[in-house]
N, C-alpha and C positions, 0 to 999 in steps of 0.2 A: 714195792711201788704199786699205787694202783691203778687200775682200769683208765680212770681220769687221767691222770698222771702220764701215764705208757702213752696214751692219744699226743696230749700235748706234745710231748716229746718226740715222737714218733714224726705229727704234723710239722714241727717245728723245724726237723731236723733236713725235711723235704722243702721249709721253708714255704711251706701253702698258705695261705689263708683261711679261714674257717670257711669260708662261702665257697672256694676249691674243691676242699673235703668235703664238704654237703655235697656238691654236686658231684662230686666223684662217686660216692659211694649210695647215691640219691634218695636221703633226707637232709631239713632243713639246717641252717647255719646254726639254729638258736639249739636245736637237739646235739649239734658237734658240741658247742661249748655244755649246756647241760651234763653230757658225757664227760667231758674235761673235767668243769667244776664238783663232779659228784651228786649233783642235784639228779641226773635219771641214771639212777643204779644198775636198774633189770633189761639190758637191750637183748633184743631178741636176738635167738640162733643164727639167724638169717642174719642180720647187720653185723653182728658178730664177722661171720662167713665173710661180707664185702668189706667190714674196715683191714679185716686181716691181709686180705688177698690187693686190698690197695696201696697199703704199707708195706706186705710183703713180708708176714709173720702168720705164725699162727694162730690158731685161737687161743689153746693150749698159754702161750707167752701173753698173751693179753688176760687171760686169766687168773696166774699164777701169778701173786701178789710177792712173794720172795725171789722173784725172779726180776732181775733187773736190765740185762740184756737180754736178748735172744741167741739159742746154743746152735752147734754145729747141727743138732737133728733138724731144730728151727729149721734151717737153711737148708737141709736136704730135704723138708716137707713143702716149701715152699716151691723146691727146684723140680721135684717132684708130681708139684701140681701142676706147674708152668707146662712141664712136658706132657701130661695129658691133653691139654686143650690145643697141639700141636697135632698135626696130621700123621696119619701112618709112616708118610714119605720123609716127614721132616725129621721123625723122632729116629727113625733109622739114619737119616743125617747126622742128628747127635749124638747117637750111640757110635757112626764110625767114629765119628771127632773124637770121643771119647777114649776109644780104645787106641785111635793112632798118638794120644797123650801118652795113656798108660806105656804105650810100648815104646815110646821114642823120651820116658822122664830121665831118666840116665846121660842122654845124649845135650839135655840143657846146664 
């Protein structure tokens, strides 16, 4: 699947509008569809970087053309990133949660 393709679907599936995605990731409407349609090929690292992180994928999935979902790594690169931009205090919040999971999965 391509680049184009991965977008629409992606956009689609969040149910956004093209002028959403523009703003979300901030460039214009007519560059999101561009992107879709295949007509601008080469985005840069950087845009790259924001559509992935607005989607909630990563680059990696959006540029691997024989990849048609995103894999469990996907998911832990993404959970990954989430938790660095999270405070000292918080991420140790998630890590007990974490660990009171592991240690209580047996008891579900």
């Amino acid at each position: 699947m391509s680049l184009g393709a991965k977008l629409n679907t992606l956009r689609l599936r969040k149910a956004e509008s093209l002028q959403a995605t523009a703003d979300a990731v901030g460039i214009t409407k007519t560059h999101i569809w561009e992107l879709e349609k295949g007509k601008s090929s080469n985005p840069t690292a950087e845009l790259l970087g924001r559509l992935a992180a607005h989607f909630e994928v990563t680059v990696d999935f959006l540029l691997d053309a024989g990849r048609e979902t995103p894999s469990e790594n996907d998911e832990a690169a993404v959970f990954f990133r989430d938790l660095q931009d999270l405070s000292e205090r918080d991420r140790a919040t998630v890590k007990q949660m974490i660990r009171h999971f592991k240690d209580n999965k047996d008891q579900r």
